[in-house]
C-alpha positions in Angstrom: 0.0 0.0 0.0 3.0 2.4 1.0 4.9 1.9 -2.6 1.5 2.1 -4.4 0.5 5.9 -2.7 4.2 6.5 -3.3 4.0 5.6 -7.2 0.2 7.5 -7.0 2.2 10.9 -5.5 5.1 11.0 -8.4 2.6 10.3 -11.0 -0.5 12.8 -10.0 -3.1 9.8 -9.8 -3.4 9.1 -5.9 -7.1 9.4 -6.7 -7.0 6.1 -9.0 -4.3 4.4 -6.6 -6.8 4.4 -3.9 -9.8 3.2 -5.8 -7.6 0.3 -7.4 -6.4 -0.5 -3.9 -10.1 -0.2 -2.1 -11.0 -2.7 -4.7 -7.7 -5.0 -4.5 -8.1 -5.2 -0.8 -11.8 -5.5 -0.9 -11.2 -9.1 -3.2 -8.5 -10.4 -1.1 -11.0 -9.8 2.4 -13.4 -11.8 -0.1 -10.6 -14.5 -0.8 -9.5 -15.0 3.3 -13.2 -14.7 4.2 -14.0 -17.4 2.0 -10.8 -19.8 3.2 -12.1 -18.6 6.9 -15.8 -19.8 6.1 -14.7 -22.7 4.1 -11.9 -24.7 7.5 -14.9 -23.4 9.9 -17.0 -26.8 9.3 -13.7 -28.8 9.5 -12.3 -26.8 12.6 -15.8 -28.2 14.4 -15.2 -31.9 13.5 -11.9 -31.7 14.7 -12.9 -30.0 17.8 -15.5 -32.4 18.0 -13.4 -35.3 17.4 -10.4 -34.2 20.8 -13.9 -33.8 23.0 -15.4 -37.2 22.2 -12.1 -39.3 22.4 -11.5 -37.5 26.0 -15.2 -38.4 26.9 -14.8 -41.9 25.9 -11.2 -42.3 27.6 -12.4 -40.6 30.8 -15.7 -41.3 31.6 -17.1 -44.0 29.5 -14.1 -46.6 29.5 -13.1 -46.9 32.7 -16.6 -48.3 33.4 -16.2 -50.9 30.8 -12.7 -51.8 31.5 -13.0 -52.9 35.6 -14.5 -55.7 34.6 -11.2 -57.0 32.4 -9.4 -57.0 35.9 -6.9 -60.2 36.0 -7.9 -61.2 32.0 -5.2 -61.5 29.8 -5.9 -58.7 26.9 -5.6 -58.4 23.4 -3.1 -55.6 22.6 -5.5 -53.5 21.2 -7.4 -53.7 24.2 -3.9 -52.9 26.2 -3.3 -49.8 24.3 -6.6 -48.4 24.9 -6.7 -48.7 28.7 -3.0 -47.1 28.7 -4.6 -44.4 27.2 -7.6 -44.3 29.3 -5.6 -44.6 32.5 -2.7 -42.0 31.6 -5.9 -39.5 31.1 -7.5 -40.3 34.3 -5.0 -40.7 36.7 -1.7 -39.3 35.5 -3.5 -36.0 33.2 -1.3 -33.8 34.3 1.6 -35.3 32.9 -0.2 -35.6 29.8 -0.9 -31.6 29.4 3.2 -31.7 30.7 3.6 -33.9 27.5 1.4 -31.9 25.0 2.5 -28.5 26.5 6.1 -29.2 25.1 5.1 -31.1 22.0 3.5 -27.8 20.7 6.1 -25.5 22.2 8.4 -28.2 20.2 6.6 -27.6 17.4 6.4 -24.5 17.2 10.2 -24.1 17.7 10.8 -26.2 14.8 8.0 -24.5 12.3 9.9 -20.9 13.3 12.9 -22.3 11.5 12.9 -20.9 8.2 14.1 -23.8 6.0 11.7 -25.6 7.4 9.2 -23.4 6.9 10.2 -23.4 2.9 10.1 -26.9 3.4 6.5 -26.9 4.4 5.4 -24.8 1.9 6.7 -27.0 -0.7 5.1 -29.8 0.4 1.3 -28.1 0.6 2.2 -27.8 -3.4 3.4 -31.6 -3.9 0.0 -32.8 -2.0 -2.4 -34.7 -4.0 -5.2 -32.7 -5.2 -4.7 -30.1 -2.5 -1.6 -28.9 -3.8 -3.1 -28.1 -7.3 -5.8 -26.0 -5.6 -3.5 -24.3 -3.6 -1.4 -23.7 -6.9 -4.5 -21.7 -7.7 -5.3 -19.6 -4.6 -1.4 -19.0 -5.3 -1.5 -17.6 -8.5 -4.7 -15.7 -8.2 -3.3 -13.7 -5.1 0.2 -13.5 -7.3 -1.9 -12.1 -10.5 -4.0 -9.9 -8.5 -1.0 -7.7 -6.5 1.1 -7.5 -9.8 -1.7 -6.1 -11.7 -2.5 -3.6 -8.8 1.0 -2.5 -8.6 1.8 -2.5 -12.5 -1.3 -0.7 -13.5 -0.3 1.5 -10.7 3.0 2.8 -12.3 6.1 1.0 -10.8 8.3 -0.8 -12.6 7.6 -4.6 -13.4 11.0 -5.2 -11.3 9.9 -3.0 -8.2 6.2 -4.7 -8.7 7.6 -8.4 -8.9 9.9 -7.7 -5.4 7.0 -6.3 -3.5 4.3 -9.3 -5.2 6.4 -12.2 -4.0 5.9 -11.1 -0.7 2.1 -11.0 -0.5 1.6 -14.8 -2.5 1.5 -16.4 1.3 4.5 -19.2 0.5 7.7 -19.3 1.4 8.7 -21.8 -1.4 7.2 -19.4 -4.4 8.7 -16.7 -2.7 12.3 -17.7 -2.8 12.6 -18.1 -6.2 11.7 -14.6 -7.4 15.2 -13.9 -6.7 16.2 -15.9 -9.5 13.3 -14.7 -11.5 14.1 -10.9 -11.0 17.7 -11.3 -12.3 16.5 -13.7 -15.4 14.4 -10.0 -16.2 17.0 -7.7 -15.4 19.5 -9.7 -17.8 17.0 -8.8 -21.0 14.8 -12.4 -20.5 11.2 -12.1 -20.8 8.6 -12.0 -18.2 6.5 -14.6 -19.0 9.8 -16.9 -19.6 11.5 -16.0 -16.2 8.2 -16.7 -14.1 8.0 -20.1 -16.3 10.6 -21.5 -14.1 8.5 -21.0 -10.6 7.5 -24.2 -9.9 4.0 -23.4 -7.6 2.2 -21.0 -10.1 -0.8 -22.7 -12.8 0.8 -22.8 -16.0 -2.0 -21.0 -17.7 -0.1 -17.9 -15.9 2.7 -17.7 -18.3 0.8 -18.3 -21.7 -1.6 -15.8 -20.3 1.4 -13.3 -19.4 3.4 -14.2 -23.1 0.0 -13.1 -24.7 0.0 -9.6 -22.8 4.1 -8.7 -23.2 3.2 -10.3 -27.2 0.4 -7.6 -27.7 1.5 -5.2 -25.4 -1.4 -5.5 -23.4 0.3 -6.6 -20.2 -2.0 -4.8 -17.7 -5.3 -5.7 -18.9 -4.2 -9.8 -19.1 -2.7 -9.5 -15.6 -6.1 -7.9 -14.6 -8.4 -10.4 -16.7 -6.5 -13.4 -15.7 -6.8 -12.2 -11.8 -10.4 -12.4 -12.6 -10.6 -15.7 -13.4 -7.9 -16.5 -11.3 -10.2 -15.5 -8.6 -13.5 -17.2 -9.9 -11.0 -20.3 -9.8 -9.4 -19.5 -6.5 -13.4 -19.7 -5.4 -14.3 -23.1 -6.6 -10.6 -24.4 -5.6 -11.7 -23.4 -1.9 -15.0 -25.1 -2.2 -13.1 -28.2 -3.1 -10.7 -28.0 -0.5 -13.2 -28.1 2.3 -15.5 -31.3 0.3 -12.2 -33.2 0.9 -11.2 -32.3 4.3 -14.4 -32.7 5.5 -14.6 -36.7 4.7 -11.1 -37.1 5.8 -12.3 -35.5 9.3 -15.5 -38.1 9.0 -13.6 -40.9 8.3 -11.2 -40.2 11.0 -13.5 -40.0 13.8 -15.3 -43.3 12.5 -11.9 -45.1 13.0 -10.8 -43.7 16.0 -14.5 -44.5 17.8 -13.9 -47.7 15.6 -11.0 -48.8 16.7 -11.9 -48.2 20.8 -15.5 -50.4 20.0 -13.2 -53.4 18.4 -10.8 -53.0 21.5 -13.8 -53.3 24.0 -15.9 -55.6 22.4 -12.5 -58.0 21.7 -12.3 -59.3 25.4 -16.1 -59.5 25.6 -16.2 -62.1 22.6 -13.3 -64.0 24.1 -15.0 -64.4 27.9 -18.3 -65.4 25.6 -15.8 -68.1 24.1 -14.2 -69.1 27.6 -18.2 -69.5 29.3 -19.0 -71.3 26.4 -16.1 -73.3 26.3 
């Protein structure tokens, strides 16, 4: 916003600059809202899911498992009441436990090869990491086109766009994309070797630099970059919300089978 009012004051046309920028800021709000609405459903399951598996271990298990006293187990059977017992009668060392596994975490996410790391890897994800590809470009199409219809330079517009595409990975190789440019390569040639960005983003930008048009394709393909970006999000969330289904149903799954195990086998023994 700084370098766009400062291209707006050397130019004369701070009047457009903020109109372009109400607008650009008013699409990406629309963008994160829709991410925001989109994890909300699967933020629930999961939330969900932690609340029934401490009912279950807490209250309900115990219950069940006093009357396996002096049987021999099955190992699934084992592993649940080790659960169940470190979460009713040694909790606190359990928070201890979690306490530093998401300080650890956090720790370890702060370092910033790993965070590159991470970022590469939402990108190499099945199906996710083609929708992402997309929110990634749109956001990537929609800043350049602010800032190059604004008035700064396509080099001063690429340093400040990589920094508002939201990964680390795409990020670091506008480095080598900036001095491909300055060295007399093409645009749409030097951002063909970022690997993160749809492809349809460098025919589209080859077209513009071809006809001389570069402003009006970044803005179109922004557009549908955004339409895209839209339905990509709405995919995103059909997927993760089985995944959160299905893992619930084996977790609650897997504790049924471990209960109802011993049950069959004292059955057997009675019958026996």
């Amino acid at each position: 916003l700084i370098n766009m009012f400062r291209a707006g004051e050397s130019s004369g046309n701070v009047d457009e600059i903020c109109i372009k920028m109400a607008e650009h800021y008013e699409k990406e709000y629309k963008i994160n809202s829709n991410i925001k609405g989109a994890l909300a459903y699967p933020i629930m399951l999961a939330c969900l899911l932690v609340v029934a598996i401490i009912i279950i271990f807490t209250f309900i298990l115990p219950n069940f498992l006093t009357l396996f006293e002096g049987m021999e187990l099955p190992l699934p059977t084992r592993i649940v009441l080790g659960i169940s017992n470190a979460l009713t009668q040694k909790w606190y060392y359990v928070i201890i436990v979690a306490l530093f596994i998401v300080i650890l975490f956090k720790m370890i996410c702060s370092i910033e090869p790993v965070k590159v790391g991470v970022d590469k890897v939402k990108l190499t994800m099945p199906v996710i990491g083609k929708l992402m590809k997309i929110i990634y470009t749109s956001r990537f199409c929609r800043t350049l086109s602010s800032l190059y219809a604004s008035g700064l330079s396509i080099l001063s517009a690429l340093q400040i766009a990589k920094s508002t595409i939201g990964n680390r990975y795409i990020a670091y190789q506008f480095d080598d994309v900036i001095k491909q440019i300055r060295q007399g390569s093409p645009m749409s040639v030097a951002l063909s070797t970022i690997d993160g960005f749809d492809k349809k983003l460098f025919s589209t930008v080859l077209v513009g630099e071809e006809s001389g048009r570069l402003e009006e394709m970044l803005r179109t393909t922004a557009d549908s970059f955004d339409y895209e970006s839209e339905v990509a999000i709405k995919k995103l969330t059909g997927l993760i919300e089985p995944i959160m289904i299905i893992i619930m149903a084996v977790v609650i799954g897997f504790v049924f089978i471990s209960v109802m195990m011993p049950i069959f086998e004292l059955y057997q023994n009675i019958s026996m």
